[in-house]
N, C-alpha and C positions, 0 to 999 in steps of 0.2 A: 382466387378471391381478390388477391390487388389488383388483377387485371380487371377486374368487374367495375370493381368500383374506381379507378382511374377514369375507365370508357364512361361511367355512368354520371363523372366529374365531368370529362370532359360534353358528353352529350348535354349533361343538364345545364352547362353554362354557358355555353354558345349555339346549340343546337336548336334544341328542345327552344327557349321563348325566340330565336329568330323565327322560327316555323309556323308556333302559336301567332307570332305580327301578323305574319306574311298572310294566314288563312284568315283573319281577324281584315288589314286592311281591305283585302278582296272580298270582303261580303260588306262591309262598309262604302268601298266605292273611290279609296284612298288610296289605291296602289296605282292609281295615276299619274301621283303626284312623284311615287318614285321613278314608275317607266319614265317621265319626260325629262330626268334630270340628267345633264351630259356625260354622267360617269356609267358604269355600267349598270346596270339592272340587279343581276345577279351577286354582282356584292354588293353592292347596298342595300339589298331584302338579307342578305346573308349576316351582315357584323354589325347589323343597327344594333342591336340589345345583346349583351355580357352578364352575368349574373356574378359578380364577386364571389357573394357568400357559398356560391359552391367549389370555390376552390381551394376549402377546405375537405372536398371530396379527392379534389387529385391529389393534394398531399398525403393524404393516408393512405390511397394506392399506391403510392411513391413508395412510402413509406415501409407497408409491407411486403411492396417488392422487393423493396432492399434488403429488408429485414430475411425473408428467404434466402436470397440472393446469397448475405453473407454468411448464413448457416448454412448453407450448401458447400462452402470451400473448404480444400485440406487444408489436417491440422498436421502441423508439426513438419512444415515443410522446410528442406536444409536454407539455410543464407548462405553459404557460398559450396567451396569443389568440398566431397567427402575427406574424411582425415584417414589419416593410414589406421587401420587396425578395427574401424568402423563398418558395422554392415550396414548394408542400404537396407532399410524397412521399407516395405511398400507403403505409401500413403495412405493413409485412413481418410473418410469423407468425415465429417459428422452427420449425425442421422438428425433426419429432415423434423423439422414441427411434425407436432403430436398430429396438427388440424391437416398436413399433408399425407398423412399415409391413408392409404385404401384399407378399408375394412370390408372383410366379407363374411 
């Protein structure tokens, strides 16, 4: 799910309206104006328009990646060598979000 909405941050704030231009000047008759300019074509039909406010979408994929991420690692892991007299316990994970497990 953070991966969704990361790609879907990212797609909708640089993708998504450079594309809408780029179909938009070519039926207007304006994308001439970009082929003729010295730099390249292809990036500058690609990074003319940014949408800010969707980069409040990458952050919450960020976010619940991490958020997984750190509920995914062991607990109770030693800080340094075992003491004498100590058993080793094998690691325990913690168990994943409710919204990660498969139901059948």
């Amino acid at each position: 799910m953070g991966v969704q909405i990361l790609m879907g941050g990212i797609i909708g704030a640089a993708i998504q309206p450079n594309t809408t231009r780029l179909l938009e000047d070519i039926r207007e008759g304006t994308f001439d104006l970009v082929l003729t300019k010295p730099e390249d074509a292809h990036v500058l039909s690609s990074v003319r328009e940014f949408q800010v406010r969707r980069i409040v979408d990458i952050v919450i994929g960020a976010i619940v990646l991490g958020t997984l991420w750190l509920s995914s690692r062991p607990v109770g892991e030693p800080s340094g060598p075992p003491e004498q007299g100590s058993s080793d316990r094998p690691r325990r994970l913690r168990s994943p979000p409710r919204c990660c497990w498969v139901h059948r």
